[in-house]
C-alpha positions in Angstrom: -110.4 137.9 39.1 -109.7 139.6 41.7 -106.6 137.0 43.3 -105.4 136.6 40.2 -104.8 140.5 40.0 -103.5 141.0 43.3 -100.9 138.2 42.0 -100.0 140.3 38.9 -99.5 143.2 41.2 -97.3 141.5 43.0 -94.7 140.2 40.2 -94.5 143.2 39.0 -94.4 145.4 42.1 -91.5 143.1 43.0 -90.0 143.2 39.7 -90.3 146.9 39.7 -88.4 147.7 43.0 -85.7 145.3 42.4 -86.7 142.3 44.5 -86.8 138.9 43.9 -89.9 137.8 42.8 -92.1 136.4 45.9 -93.6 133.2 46.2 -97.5 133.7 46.6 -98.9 134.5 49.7 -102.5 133.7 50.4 -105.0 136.5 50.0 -106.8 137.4 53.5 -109.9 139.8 53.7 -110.4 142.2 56.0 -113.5 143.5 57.6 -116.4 145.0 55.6 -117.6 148.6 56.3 -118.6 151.4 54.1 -115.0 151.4 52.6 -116.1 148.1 50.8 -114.7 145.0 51.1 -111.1 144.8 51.0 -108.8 141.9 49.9 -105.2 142.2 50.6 -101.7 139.7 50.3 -98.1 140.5 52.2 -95.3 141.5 49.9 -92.1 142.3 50.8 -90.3 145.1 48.8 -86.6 146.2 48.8 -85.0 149.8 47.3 -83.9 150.3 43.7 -80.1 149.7 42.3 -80.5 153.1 41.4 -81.0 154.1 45.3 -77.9 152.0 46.1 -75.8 153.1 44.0 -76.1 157.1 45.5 -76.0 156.0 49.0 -72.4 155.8 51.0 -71.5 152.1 52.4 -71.0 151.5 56.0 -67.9 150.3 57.0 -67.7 146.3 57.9 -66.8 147.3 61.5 -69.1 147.4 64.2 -68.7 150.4 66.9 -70.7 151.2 69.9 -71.0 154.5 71.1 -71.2 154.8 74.9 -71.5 158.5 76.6 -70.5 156.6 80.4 -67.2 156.1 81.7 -65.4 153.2 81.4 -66.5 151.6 85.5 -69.7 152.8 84.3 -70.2 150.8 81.2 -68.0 147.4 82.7 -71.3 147.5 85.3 -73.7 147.5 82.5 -72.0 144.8 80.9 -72.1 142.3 84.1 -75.8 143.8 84.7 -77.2 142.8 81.4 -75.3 139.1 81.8 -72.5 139.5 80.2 -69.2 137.4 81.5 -66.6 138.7 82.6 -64.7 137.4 80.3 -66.2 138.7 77.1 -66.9 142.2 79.0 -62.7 142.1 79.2 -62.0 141.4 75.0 -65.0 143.4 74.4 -63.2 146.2 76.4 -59.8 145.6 75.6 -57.8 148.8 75.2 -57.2 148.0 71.5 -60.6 147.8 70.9 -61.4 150.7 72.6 -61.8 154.6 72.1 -61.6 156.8 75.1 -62.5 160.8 74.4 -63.9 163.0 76.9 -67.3 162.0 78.7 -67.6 158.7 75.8 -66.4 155.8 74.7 -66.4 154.1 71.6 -65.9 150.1 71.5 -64.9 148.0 68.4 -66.3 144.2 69.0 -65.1 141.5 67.5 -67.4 139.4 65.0 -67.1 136.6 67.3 -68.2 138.4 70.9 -71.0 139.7 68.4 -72.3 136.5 67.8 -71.6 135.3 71.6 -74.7 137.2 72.6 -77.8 135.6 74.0 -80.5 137.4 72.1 -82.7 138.8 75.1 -79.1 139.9 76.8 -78.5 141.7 72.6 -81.9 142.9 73.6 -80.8 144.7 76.9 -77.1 145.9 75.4 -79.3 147.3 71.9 -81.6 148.9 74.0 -79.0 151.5 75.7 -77.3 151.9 72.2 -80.8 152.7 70.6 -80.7 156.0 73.3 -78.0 157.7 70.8 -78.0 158.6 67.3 -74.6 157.8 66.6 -75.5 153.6 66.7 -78.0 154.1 64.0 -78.6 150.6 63.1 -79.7 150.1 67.2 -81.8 153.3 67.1 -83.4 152.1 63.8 -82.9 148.4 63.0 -84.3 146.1 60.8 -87.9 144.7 61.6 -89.0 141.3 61.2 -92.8 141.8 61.3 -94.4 138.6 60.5 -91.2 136.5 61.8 -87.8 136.4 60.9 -88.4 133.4 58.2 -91.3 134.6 56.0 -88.5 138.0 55.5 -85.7 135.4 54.7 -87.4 133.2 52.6 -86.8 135.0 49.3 -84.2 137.2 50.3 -81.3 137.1 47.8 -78.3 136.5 50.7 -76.2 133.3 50.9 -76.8 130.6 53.3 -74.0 131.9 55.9 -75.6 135.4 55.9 -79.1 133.9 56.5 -78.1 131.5 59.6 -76.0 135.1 60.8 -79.1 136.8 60.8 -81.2 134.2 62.9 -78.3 134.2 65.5 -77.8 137.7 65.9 -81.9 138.8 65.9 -83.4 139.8 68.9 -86.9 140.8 70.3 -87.6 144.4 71.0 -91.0 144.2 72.0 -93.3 142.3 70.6 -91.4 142.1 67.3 -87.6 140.8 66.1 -85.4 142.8 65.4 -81.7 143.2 63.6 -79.2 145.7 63.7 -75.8 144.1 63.4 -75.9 145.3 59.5 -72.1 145.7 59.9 -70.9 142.3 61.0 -72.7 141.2 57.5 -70.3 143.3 55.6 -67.1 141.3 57.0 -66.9 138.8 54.3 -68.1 141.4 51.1 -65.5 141.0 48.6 -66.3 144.4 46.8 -68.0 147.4 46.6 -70.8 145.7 44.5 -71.1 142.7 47.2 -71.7 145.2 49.9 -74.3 147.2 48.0 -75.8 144.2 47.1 -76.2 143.1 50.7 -77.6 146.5 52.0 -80.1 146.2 48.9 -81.3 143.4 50.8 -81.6 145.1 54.0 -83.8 147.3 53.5 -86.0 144.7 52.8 -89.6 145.4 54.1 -93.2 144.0 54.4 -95.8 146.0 52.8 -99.7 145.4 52.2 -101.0 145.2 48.3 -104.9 145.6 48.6 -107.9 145.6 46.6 -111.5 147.2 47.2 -113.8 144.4 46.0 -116.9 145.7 44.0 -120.3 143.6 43.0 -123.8 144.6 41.9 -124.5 144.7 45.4 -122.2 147.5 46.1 -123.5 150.7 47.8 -121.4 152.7 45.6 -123.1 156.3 47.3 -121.9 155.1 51.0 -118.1 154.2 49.0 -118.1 157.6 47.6 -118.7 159.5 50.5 -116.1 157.1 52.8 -113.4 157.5 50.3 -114.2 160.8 49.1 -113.6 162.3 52.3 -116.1 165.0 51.4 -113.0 167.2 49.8 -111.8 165.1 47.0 -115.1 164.9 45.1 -113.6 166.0 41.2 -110.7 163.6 42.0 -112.7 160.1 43.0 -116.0 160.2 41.6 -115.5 160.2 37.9 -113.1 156.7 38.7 -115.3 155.5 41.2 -118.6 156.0 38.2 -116.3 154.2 35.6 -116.2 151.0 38.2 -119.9 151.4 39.0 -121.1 151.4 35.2 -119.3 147.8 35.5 -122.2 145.3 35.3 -120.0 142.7 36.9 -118.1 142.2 40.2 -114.5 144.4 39.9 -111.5 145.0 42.1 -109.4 148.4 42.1 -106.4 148.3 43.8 -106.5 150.5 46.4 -103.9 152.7 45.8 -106.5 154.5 43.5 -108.4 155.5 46.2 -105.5 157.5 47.8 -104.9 161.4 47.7 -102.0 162.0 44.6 -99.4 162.4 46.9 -100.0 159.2 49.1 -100.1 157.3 45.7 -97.0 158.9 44.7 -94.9 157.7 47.4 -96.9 154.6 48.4 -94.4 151.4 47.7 -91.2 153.4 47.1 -88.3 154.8 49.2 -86.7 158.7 49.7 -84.8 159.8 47.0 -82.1 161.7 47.2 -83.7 165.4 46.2 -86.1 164.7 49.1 -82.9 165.6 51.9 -83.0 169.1 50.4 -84.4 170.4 53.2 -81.9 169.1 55.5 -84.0 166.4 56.8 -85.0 163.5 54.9 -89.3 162.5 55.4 -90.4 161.0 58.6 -93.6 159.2 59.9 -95.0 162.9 60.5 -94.2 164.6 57.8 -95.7 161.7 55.9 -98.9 161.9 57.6 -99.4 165.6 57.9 -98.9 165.4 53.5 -101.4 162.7 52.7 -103.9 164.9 51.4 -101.3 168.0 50.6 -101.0 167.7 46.2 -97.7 169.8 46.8 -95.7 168.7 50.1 -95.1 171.2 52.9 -91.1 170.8 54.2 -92.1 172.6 57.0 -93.8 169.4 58.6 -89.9 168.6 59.5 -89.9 170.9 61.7 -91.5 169.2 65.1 -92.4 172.9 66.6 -94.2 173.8 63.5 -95.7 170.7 62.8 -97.1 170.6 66.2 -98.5 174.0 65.7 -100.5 172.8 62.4 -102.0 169.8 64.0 -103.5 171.9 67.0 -104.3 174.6 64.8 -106.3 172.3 62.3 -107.4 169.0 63.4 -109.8 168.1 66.2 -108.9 164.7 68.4 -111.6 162.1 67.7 -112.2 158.5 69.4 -112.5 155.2 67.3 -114.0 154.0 65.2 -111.6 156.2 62.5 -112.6 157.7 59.3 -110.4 157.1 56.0 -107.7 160.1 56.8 -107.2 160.5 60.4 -104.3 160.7 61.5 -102.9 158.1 64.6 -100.5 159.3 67.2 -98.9 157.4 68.8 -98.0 159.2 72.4 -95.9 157.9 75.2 -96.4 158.2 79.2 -94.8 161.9 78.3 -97.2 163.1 75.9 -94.3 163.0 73.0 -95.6 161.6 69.8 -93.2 158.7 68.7 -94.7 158.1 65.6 -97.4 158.6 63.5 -99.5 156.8 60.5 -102.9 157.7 58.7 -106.0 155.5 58.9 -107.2 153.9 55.7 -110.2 151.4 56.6 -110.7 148.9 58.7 -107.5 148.6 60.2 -105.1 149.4 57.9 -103.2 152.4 57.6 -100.5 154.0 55.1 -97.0 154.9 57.2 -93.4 155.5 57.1 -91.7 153.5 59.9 -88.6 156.1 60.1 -86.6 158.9 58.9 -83.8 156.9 56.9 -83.7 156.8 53.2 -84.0 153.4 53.1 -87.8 153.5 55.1 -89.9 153.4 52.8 -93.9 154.6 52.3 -96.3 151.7 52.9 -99.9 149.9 54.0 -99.6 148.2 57.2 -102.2 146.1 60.1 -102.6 148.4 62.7 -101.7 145.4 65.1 -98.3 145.1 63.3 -97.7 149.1 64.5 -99.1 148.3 67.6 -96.2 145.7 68.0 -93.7 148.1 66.7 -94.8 151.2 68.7 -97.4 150.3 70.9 -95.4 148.3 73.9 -93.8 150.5 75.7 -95.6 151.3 79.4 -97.9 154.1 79.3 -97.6 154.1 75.4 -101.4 155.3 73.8 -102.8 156.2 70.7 -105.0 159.1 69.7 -106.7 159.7 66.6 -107.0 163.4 65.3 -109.2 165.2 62.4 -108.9 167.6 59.9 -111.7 170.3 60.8 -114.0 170.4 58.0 -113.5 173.1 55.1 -115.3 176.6 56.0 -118.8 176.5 54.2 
């Protein structure tokens, strides 16, 4: 019963966000605790045509944006491995934008796809330092391999083979941000949009909580309950229990309303009236907030909250911490919020087109976790005043 729902919820999750329905993926378990057992599948989901169509194209030319003088970037070039050769087209005058203190190149679609990926690696990773390459700062991620995210993704066969040249690792994961050599070939305004729709392509968890007559339903009530949400969780959680026979409930039941409101789905345009559009901490410091608070978009505020109402706690993690995710500074890079075991609900990025969803830790790990000195520390809300 319990497959055959997590199947269902797959269709029509898929069907529901616009992407092509998947091929089944096999349903893995992850470790029991006093959250129950938990079955879950991989999904990958992609933003609405309604999304698409309010978003502004990016134009089919690639540009780099350098702050270094022109010896200054030529040396960069040679160290990363480049030829001389292709450093000289690459930074031919016609191709190149000089203003004070930066420069802007234009590559060609064929120096583009010249690159060896770990030199892309090197060349991506000094673009990804400035906001103006956005698809280097934030790129697509691959987690789970660049195939599984191609398999059923609705691009021609040219596209496809484009993507596998041009990916690269950063990390432990592959990554792709040449999103504007794609758009060279798009005959219209609806090919391009069609193509971006594809892009934002992302791998997501669908999971279950498994019950039986064996279930310790007082030990799930107070793990999920988090000792604040009793009115919300225990009438649904009695329904399941009065069940004589083994049940699943998708998980996403078990979440705070505003978790389960943006779990699976991607920013809308009314949420960038703030100025800023959601990020990973905004998203966590709202997971049990019915009403968001904008003012989590603001770092220096949202700082102030955390130290103001949550204590730092070691593993294991309870169903609501929130994870930071710290370099060798002390800055928090990015943040998620623990569910069970070890998954965890998380928006990877301020974009639009990031959207809310379950991941492994060991997958964020990969994403965030690599860099030297890189650590992760749980925190707590402090419990309600008696």
């Amino acid at each position: 019963m319990g497959r055959a729902l997590l199947g269902a919820l797959a269709v029509a999750l898929a069907v529901g966000a616009g992407a092509a329905v998947p091929a089944p993926t096999p349903v893995q378990q992850a470790q029991a605790g006093p959250w129950g057992l938990i079955e879950y599948r991989y999904l990958y989901i992609e933003a609405t045509e309604e999304l698409m169509v309010h978003l502004i194209m990016p134009e089919p030319s690639t540009r780099w944006f350098f702050p270094v003088t022109e010896s200054e970037l030529r040396e960069f070039f040679l160290r990363a491995g480049m030829s001389s050769p292709w450093v000289a087209r690459v930074m031919d005058p016609q191709r190149m934008v000089q203003r004070a203190g930066s420069i802007t190149l234009f590559p060609a679609d064929e120096d583009l796809e010249d690159i060896a990926p770990e030199k892309r690696a090197i060349i991506y990773a000094q673009l990804a330092r400035w906001p103006e390459n956005e698809y280097c700062r934030e790129p697509v991620f691959f987690i789970g391999g660049v195939e599984p995210w191609l398999r059923d993704a609705r691009l021609d066969e040219d596209l496809k083979q484009k993507i596998r040249r041009m990916a690269y690792p950063r990390g432990r994961v592959t990554a792709f941000s040449d999103v504007h050599a794609l758009l060279v070939g798009a005959s219209s305004d609806h090919e391009v949009r069609r193509i971006m729709k594809v892009m934002t392509r992302t791998r997501t968890l669908l999971a279950e909580v498994k019950v039986t007559p064996q279930t310790d339903f007082n030990q799930l009530y107070e793990y999920w309950s988090d000792q604040r949400r009793s009115r919300e969780i225990r009438p649904f959680l009695e329904s399941i229990a009065e069940r004589p026979a083994a049940a699943a409930m998708d998980l996403i039941h078990l979440l705070p309303r505003s978790a389960r409101r943006f779990l699976y789905s991607y920013p809308t345009i009314d949420l960038a009236a703030e100025g800023s559009l959601p990020d990973c901490h905004w998203s966590s410091l709202n997971f049990f907030h019915t009403v968001p608070r904008s003012y989590y978009l603001d770092s220096r505020l949202a700082t102030a909250h955390v130290l103001a109402n949550y204590v730092t706690v070691p593993p294991p993690y309870a169903f609501g911490d929130v994870l930071f995710f710290l370099n060798a500074a002390g800055d928090a890079i990015h943040s998620c919020v623990h569910l069970a075991d070890d998954i965890v609900y998380t928006k990877n990025g301020s974009n639009i087109l990031a959207p809310w969803i379950l991941m492994r830790r060991n997958d964020l790990d990969d994403l965030y976790g690599n860099q030297p000195g890189t650590r992760v520390q749980g925190y707590r809300r402090q419990p309600p005043n008696p």
